[in-house]
Residue frames as qw, qx, qy, qz and C-alpha x, y, z in Angstrom:
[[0.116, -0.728, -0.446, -0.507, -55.09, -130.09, 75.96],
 [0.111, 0.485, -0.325, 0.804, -54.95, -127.13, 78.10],
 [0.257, -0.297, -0.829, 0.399, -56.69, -127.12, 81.62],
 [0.182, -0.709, -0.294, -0.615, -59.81, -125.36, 82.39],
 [0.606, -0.644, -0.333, 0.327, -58.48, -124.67, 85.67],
 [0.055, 0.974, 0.014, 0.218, -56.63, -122.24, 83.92],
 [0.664, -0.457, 0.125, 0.578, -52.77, -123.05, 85.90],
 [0.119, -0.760, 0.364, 0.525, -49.96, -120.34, 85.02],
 [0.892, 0.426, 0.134, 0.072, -49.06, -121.41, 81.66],
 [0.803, -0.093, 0.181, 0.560, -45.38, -122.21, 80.32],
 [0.048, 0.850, -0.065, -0.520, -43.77, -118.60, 79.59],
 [0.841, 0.445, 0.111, 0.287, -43.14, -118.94, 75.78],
 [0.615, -0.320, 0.016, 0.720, -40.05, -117.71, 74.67],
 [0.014, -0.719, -0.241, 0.652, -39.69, -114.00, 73.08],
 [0.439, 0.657, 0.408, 0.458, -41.15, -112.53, 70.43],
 [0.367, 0.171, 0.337, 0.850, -40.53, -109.33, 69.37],
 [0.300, 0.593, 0.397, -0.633, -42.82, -106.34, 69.65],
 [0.426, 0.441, 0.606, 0.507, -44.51, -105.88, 65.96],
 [0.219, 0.410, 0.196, -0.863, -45.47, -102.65, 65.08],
 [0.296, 0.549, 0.679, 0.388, -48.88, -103.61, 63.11],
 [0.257, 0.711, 0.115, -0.644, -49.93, -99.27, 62.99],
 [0.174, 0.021, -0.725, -0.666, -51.03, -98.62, 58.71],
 [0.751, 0.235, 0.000, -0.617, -53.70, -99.88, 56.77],
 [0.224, -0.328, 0.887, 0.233, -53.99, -103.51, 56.36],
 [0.582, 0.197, -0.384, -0.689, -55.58, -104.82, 53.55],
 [0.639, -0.060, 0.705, -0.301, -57.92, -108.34, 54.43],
 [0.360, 0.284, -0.532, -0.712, -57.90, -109.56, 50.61],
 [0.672, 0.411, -0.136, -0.601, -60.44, -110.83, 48.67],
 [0.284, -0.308, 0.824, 0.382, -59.79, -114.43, 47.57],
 [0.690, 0.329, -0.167, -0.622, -61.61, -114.55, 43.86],
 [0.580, 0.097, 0.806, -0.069, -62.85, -117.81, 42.61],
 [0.278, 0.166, -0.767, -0.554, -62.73, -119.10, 38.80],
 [0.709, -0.223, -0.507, -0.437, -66.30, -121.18, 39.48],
 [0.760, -0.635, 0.121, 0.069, -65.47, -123.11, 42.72],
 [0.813, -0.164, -0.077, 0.553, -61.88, -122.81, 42.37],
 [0.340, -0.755, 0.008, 0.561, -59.51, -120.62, 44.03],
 [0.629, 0.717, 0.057, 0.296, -58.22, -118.28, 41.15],
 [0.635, -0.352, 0.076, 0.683, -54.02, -117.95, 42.09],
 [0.475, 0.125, 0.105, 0.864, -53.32, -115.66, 39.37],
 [0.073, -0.799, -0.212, -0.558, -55.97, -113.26, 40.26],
 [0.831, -0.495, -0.195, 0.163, -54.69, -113.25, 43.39],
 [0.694, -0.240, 0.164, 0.658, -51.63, -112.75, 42.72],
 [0.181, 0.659, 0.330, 0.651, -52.56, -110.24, 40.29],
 [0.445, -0.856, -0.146, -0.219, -54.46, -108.13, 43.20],
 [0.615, -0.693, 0.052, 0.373, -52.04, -108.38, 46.05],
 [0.373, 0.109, 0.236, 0.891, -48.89, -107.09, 42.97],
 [0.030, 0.645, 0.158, 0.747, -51.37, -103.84, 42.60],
 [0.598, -0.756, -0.220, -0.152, -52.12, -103.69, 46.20],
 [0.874, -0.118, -0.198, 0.428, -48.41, -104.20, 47.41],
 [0.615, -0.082, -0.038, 0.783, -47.58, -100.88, 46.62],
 [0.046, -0.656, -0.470, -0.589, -49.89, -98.30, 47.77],
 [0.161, -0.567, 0.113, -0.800, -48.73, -97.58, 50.70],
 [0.754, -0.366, -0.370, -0.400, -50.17, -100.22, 52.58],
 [0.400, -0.627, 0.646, -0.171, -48.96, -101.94, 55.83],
 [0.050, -0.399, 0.914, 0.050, -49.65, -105.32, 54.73],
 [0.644, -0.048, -0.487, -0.588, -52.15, -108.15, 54.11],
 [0.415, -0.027, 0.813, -0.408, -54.21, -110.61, 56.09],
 [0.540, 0.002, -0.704, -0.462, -54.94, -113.86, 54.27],
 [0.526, -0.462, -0.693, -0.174, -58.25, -115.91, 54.95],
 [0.027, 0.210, 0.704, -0.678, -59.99, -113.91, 57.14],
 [0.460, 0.497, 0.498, -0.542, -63.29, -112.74, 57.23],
 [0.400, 0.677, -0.316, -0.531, -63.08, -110.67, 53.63],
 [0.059, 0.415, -0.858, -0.296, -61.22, -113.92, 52.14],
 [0.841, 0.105, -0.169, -0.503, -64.19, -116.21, 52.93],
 [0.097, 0.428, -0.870, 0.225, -61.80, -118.27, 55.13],
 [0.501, 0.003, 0.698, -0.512, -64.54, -120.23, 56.49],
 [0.863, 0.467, 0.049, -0.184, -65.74, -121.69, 53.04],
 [0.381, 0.587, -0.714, 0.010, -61.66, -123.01, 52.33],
 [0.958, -0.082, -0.218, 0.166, -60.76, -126.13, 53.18],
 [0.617, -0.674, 0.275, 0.299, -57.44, -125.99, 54.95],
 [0.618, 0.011, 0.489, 0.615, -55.48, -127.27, 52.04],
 [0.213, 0.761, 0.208, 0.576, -56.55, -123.74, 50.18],
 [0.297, -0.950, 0.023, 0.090, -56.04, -121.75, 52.79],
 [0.595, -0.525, 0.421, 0.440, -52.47, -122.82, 52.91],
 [0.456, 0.289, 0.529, 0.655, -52.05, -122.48, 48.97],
 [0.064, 0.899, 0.329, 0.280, -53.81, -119.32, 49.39],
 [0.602, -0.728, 0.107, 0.311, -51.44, -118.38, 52.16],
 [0.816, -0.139, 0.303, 0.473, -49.04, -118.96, 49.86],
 [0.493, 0.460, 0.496, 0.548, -49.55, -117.34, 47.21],
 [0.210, -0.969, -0.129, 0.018, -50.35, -114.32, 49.25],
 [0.648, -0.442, 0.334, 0.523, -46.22, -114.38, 50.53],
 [0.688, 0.167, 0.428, 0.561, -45.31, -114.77, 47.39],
 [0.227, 0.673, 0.423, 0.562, -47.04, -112.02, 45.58],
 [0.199, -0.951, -0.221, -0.081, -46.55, -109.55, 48.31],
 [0.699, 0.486, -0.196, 0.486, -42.69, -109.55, 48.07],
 [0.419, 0.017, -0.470, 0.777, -41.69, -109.02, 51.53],
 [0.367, -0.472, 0.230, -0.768, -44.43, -106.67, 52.90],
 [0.187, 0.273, -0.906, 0.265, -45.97, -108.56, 55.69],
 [0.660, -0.200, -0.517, -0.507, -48.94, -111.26, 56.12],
 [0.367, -0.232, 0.660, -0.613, -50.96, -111.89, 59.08],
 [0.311, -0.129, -0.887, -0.316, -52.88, -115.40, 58.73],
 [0.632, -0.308, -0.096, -0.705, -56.69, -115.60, 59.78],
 [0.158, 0.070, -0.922, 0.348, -57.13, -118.24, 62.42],
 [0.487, -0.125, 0.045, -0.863, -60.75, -119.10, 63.57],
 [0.573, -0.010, -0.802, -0.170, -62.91, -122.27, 65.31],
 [0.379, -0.659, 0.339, -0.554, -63.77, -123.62, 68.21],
 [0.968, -0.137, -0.189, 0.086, -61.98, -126.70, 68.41],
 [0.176, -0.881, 0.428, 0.095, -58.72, -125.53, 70.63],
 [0.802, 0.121, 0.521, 0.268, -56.89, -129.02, 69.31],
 [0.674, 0.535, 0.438, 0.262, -57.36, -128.06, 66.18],
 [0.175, 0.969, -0.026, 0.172, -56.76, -124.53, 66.23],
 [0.427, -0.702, 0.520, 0.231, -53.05, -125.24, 68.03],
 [0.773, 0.105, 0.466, 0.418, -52.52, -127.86, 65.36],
 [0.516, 0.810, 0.193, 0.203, -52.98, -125.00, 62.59],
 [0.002, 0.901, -0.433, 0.025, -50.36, -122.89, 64.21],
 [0.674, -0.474, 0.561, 0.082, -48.32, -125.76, 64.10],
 [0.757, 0.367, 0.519, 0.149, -48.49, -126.67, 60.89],
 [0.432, 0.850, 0.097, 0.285, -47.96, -123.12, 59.36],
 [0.459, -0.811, 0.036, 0.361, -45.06, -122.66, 62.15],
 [0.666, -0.102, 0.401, 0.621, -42.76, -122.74, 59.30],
 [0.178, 0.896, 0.180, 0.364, -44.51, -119.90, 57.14],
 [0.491, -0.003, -0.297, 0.819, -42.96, -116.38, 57.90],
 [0.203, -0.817, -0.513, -0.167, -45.95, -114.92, 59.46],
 [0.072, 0.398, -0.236, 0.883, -46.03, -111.72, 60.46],
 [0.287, -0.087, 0.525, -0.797, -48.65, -112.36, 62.91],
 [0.170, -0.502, -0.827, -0.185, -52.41, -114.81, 63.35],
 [0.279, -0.198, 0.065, -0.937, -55.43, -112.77, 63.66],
 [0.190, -0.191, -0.936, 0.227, -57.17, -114.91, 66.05],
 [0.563, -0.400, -0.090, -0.717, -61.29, -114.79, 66.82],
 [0.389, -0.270, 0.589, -0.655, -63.01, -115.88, 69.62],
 [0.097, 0.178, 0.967, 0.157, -64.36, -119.59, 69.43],
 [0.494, -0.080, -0.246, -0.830, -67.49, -118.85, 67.57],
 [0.566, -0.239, -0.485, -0.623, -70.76, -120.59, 69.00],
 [0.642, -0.271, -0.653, 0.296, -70.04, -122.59, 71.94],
 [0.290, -0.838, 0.003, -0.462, -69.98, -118.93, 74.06],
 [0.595, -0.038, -0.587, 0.548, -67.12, -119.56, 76.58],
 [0.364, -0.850, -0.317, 0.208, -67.06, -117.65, 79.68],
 [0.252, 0.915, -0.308, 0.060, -64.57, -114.96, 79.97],
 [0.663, -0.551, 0.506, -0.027, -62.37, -117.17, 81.78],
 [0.817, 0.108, 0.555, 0.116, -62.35, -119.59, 78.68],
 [0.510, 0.855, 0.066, 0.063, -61.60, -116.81, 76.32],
 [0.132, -0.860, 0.492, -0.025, -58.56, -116.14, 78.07],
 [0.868, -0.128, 0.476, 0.056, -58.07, -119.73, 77.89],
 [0.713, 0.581, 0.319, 0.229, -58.32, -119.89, 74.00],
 [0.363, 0.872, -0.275, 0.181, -56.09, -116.67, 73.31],
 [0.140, -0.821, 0.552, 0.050, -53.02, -117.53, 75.25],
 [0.783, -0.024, 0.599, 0.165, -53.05, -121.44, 74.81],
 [0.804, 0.512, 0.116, 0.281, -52.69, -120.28, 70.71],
 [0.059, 0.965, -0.232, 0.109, -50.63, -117.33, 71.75],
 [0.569, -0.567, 0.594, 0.044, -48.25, -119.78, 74.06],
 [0.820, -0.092, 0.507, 0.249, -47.77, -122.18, 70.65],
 [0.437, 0.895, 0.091, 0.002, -47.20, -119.38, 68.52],
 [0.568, -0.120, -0.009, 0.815, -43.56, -118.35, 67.41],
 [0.071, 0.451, 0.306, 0.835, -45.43, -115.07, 65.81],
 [0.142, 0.284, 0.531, -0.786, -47.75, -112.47, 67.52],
 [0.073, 0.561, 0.804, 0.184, -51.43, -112.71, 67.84],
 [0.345, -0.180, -0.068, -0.919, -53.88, -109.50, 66.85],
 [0.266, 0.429, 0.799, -0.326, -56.99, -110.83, 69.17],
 [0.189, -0.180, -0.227, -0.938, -59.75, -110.11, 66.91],
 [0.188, 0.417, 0.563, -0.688, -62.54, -108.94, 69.16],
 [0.361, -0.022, -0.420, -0.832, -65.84, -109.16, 66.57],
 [0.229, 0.178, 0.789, -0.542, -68.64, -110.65, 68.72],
 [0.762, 0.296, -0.091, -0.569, -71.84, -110.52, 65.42],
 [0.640, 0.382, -0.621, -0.242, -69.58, -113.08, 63.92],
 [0.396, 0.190, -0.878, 0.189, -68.86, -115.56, 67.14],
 [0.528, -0.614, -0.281, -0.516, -71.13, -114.36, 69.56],
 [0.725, -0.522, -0.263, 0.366, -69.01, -114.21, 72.36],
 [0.138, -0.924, -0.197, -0.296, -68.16, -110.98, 73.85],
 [0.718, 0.075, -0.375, 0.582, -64.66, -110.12, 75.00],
 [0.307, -0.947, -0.093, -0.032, -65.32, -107.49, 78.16],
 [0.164, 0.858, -0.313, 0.373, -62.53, -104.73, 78.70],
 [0.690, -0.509, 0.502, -0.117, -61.14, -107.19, 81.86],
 [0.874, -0.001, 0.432, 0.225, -60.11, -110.00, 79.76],
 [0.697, 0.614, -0.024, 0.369, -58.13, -108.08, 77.04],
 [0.095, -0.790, 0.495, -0.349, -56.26, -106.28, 79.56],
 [0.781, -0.485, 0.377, -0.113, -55.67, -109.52, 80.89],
 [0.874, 0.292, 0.300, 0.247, -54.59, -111.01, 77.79],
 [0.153, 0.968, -0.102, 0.171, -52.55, -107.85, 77.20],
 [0.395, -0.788, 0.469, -0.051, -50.24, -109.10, 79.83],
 [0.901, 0.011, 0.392, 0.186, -49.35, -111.81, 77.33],
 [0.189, -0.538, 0.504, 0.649, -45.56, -110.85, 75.34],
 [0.206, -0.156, 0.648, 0.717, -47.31, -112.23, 72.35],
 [0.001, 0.724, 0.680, -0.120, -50.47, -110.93, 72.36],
 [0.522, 0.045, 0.125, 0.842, -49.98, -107.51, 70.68],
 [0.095, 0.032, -0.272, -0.957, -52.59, -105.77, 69.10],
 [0.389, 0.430, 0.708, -0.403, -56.84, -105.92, 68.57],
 [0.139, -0.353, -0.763, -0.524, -58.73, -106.09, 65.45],
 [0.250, 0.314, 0.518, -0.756, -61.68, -103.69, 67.32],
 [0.463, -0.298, -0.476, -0.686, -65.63, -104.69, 65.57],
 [0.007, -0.218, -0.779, 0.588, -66.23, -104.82, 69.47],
 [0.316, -0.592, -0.611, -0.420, -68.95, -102.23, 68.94],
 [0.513, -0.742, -0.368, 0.225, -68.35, -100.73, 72.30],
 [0.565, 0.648, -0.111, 0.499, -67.02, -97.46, 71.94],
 [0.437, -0.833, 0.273, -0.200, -65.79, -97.24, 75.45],
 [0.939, -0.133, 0.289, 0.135, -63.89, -100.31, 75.31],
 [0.678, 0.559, 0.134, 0.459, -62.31, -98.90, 72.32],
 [0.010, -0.914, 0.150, -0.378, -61.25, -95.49, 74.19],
 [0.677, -0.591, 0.366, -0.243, -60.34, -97.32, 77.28],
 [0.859, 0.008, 0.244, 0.450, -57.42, -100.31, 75.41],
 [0.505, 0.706, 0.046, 0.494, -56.35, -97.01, 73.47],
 [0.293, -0.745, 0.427, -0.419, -55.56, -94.89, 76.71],
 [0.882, -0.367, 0.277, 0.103, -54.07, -98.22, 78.21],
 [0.300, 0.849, -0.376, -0.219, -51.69, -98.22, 75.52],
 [0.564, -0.400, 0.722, 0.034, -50.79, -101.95, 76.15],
 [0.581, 0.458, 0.671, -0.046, -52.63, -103.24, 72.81],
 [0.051, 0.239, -0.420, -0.874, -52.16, -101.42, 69.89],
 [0.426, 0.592, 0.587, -0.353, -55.91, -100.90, 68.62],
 [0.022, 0.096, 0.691, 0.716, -56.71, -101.34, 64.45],
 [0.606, 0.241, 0.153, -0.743, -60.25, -100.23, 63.65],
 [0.280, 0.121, 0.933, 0.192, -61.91, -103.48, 62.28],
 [0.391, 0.684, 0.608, -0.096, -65.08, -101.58, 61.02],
 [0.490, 0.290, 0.386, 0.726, -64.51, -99.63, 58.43],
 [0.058, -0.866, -0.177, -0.464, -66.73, -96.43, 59.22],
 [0.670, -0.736, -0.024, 0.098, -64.70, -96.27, 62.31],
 [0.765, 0.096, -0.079, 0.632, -61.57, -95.97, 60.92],
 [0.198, 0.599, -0.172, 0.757, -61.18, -91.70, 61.17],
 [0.579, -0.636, -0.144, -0.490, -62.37, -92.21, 64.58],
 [0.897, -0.349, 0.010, 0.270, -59.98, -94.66, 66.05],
 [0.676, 0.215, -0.098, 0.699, -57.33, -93.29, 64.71],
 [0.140, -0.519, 0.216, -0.815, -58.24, -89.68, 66.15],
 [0.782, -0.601, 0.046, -0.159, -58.61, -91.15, 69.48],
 [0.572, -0.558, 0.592, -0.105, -55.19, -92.84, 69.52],
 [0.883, 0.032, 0.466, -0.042, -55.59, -95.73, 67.79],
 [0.488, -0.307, 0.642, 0.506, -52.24, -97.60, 65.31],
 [0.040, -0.229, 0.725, 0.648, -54.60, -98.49, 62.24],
 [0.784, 0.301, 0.269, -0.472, -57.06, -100.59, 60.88],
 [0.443, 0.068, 0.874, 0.186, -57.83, -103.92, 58.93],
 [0.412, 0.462, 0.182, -0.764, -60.23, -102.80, 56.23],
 [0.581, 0.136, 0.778, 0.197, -61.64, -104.38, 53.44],
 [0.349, 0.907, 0.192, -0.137, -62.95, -101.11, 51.69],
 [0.404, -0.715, 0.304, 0.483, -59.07, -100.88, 51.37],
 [0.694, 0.183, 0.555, 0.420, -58.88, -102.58, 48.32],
 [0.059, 0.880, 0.469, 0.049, -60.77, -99.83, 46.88],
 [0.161, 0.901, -0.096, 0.392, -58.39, -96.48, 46.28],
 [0.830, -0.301, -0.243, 0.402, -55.88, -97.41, 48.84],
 [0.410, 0.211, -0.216, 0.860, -53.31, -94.62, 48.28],
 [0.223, -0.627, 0.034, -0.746, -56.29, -92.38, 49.38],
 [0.717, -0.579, -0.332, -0.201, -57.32, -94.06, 51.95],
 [0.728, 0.012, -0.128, 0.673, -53.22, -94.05, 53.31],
 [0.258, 0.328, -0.173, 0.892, -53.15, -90.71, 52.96],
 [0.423, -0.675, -0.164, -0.582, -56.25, -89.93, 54.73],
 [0.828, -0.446, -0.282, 0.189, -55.12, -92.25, 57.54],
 [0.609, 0.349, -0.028, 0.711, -51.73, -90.12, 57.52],
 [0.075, 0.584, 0.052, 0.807, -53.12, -86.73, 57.71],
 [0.610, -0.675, -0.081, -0.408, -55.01, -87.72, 60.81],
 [0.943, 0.047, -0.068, 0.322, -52.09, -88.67, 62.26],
 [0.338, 0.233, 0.053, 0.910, -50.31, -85.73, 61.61],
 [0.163, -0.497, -0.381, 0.762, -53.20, -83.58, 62.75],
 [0.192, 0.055, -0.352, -0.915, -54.28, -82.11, 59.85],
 [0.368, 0.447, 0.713, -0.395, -58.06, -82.87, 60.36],
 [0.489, 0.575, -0.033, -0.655, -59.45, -80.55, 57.77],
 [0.277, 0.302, -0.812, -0.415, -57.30, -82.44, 55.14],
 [0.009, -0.100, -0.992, -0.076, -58.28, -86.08, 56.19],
 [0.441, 0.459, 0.608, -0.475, -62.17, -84.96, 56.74],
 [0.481, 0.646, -0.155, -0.572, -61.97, -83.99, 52.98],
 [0.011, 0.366, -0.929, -0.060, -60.42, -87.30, 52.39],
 [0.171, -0.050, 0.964, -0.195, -62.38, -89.01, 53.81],
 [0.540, 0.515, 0.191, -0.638, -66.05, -87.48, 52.68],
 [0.386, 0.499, -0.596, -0.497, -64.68, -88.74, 49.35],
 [0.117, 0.203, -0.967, 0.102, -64.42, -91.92, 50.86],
 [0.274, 0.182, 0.874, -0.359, -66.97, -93.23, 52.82],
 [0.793, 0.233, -0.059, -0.561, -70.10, -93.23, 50.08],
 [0.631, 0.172, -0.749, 0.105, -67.82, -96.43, 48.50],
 [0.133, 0.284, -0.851, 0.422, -66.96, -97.29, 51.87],
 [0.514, 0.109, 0.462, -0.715, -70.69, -97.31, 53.00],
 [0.813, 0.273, -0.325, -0.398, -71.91, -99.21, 50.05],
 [0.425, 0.393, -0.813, 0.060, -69.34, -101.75, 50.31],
 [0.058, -0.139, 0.790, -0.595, -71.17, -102.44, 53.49],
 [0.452, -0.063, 0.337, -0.824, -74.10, -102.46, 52.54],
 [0.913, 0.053, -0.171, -0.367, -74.79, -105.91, 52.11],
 [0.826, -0.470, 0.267, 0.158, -72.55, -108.68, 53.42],
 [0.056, 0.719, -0.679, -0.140, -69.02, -108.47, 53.17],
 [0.355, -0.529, 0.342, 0.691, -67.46, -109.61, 51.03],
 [0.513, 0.533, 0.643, 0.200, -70.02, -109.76, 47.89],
 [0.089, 0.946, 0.055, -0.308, -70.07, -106.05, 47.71],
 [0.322, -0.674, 0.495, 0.444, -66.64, -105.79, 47.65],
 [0.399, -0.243, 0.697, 0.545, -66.30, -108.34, 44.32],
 [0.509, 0.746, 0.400, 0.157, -68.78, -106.75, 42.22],
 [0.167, -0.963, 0.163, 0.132, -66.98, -103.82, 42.91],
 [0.283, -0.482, 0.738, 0.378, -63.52, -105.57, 41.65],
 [0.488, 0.269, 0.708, 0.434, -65.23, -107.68, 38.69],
 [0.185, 0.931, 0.285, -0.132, -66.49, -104.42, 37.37],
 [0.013, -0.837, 0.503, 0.217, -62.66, -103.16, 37.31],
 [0.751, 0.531, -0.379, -0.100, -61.88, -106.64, 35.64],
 [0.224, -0.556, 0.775, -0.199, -59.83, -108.31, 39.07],
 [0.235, 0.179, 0.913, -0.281, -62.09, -111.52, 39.88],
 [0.388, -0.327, -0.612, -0.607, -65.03, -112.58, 38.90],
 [0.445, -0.382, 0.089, -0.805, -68.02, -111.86, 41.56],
 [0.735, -0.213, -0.623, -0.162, -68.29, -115.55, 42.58],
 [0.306, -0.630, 0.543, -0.463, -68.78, -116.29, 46.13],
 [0.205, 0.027, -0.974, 0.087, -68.73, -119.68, 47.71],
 [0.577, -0.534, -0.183, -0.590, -72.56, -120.50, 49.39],
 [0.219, 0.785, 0.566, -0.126, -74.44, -119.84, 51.55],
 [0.020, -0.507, 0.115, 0.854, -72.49, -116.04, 50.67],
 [0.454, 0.807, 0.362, 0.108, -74.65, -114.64, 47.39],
 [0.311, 0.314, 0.196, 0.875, -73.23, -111.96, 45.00],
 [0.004, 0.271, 0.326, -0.906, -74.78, -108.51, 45.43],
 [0.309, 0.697, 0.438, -0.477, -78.09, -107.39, 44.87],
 [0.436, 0.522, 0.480, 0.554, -78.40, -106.10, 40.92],
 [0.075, -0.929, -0.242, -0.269, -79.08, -102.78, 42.65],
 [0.575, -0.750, 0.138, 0.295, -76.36, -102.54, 44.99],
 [0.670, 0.074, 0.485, 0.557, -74.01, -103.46, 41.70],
 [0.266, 0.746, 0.334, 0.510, -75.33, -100.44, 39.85],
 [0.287, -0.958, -0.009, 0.004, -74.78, -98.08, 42.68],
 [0.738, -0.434, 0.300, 0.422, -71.42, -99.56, 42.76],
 [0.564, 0.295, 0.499, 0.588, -70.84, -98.34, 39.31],
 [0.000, -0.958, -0.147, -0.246, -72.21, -94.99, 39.93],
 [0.621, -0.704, 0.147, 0.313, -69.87, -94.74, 42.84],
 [0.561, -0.154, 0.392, 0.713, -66.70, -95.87, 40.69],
 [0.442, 0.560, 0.390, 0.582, -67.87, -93.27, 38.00],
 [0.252, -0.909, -0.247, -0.222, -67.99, -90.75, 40.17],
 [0.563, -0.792, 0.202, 0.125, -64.31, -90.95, 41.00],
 [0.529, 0.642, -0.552, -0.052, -61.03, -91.81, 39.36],
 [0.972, -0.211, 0.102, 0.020, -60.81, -95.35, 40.58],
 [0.142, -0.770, 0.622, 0.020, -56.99, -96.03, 41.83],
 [0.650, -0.031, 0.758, -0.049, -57.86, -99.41, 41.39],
 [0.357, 0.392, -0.536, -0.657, -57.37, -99.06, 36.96],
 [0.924, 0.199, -0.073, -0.317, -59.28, -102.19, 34.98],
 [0.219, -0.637, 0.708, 0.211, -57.14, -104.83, 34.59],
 [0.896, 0.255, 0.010, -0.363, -58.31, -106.70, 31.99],
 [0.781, 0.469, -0.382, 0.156, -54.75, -108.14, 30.74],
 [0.640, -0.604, 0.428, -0.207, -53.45, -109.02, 34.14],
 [0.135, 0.548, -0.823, 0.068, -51.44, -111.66, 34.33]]
């Protein structure tokens, strides 16, 4: 176990720089009653694979990683690989046992991760000192780079604009997942340019990215992807007008989807189009009967990119 004294740690050996800029897509993992449902799954990530996307991040937040057992995650992992034929998967990572959380990267060292999105040990509130602990001790047993993700509602510890520049200065320590909430913090890792900053909140996404920022993690992604690509594109390119007309289209869905915890929204919104069925694992609930009907106004109000799929595989 690492010291909380905090000594130099062992310089791993070199990774690679990733480039994680795009839209990655946290999926959805749908449940058949309490069991994981593979072929929707697999279904989803084959229509998702090719929209444009940068790639996918199994079990995190959106996946409802924290209601798997380990032995699903890793069969969920799997099946994620599989079905995404070579684009590339970043694995959710989350806890606050540091043990444990080095075993997991140990265990999955053999996957071909593109990369762990790592959170901040959730309840136990380290100092900042211990945060820096937790990200480089997983970073130092990693062969893959880590996306710190910096979401403080969900762990309640607070990663201040010192310690990610500190953790910055780690070779496999790449990129941030930003639901900081602090939109200096966000301006101020983008003008550093050491980090490569994803929007993690979805209404934030035309914002980072016209500041600077690579991408974004989104879960609203599922949800018309090609547009959402192109909007992400145009701003990029500079065309503002385009992507604000983009995006206006967007963000009623994108605002609903939010408006109840993630990820229930999201799978009425996909059993309606025939992906999954709406189950969640508890304590998570389905949506509201009202939020479900808006959700159906919404999709009627658009040509949904996301066709029915009743005869999936």
């Amino acid at each position: 176990m690492p010291s909380l004294s905090h000594p130099a740690h062992v310089t791993p050996a070199p990774t690679p720089r990733r480039d994680f800029a795009g839209l990655w897509v946290p999926i959805a993992t749908p449940f058949t009653g309490d069991v994981v449902d593979h072929a929707a799954l697999r279904a989803l990530v084959q229509r998702l694979r090719g929209t444009g996307i940068a790639g996918f991040v199994a079990c995190g937040s959106t996946g409802e990683a924290a209601a798997l057992d380990l032995h699903e995650q890793d069969a969920v992992l799997d099946t994620v690989m599989e079905a995404a034929a070579g684009l590339p998967v970043v694995m959710g990572l989350s806890g606050h046992h540091l043990g444990h959380a080095l075993e997991r990267v140990r265990h999955l060292a053999s996957r071909p991760l593109a990369g762990w999105l790592v959170s901040a040990p959730h309840y136990i509130r380290p100092s900042q000192a211990g945060l820096r602990l937790w990200f480089e001790a997983i970073a130092d047993a990693s062969a893959c780079p880590v996306i710190v993700y910096d979401i403080p509602y969900r762990t309640g510890a607070t990663l201040e604009l010192a310690t990610l520049r500190a953790l910055a200065a780690h070779q496999r320590i790449q990129a941030v997942k930003d639901c900081g909430g602090d939109a200096a913090k966000t301006q101020a890792l983008i003008a550093d340019g050491t980090l490569q900053v994803l929007a993690g909140e979805d209404g934030n996404i035309f914002s980072t990215l016209a500041l600077g920022g690579v991408g974004a993690i989104a879960a609203s992604a599922h949800w018309q992807p090609e547009r959402l690509v192109e909007c992400m594109l145009a701003i990029g390119q500079g065309d503002l007008m385009r992507a604000q007309r983009l995006w206006q289209a967007l963000a009623p869905m994108m605002a609903a989807l939010f408006a109840e915890p993630n990820p229930a929204p999201l799978k009425a919104l996909l059993a309606q189009q025939g992906w999954m069925e709406a189950t969640l694992r508890a304590p998570m609930t389905q949506a509201s009967p009202a939020l479900a009907q808006r959700l159906r106004e919404l999709t009627s109000s658009h040509k949904s990119e996301l066709a029915p799929a009743l005869n999936r595989p």
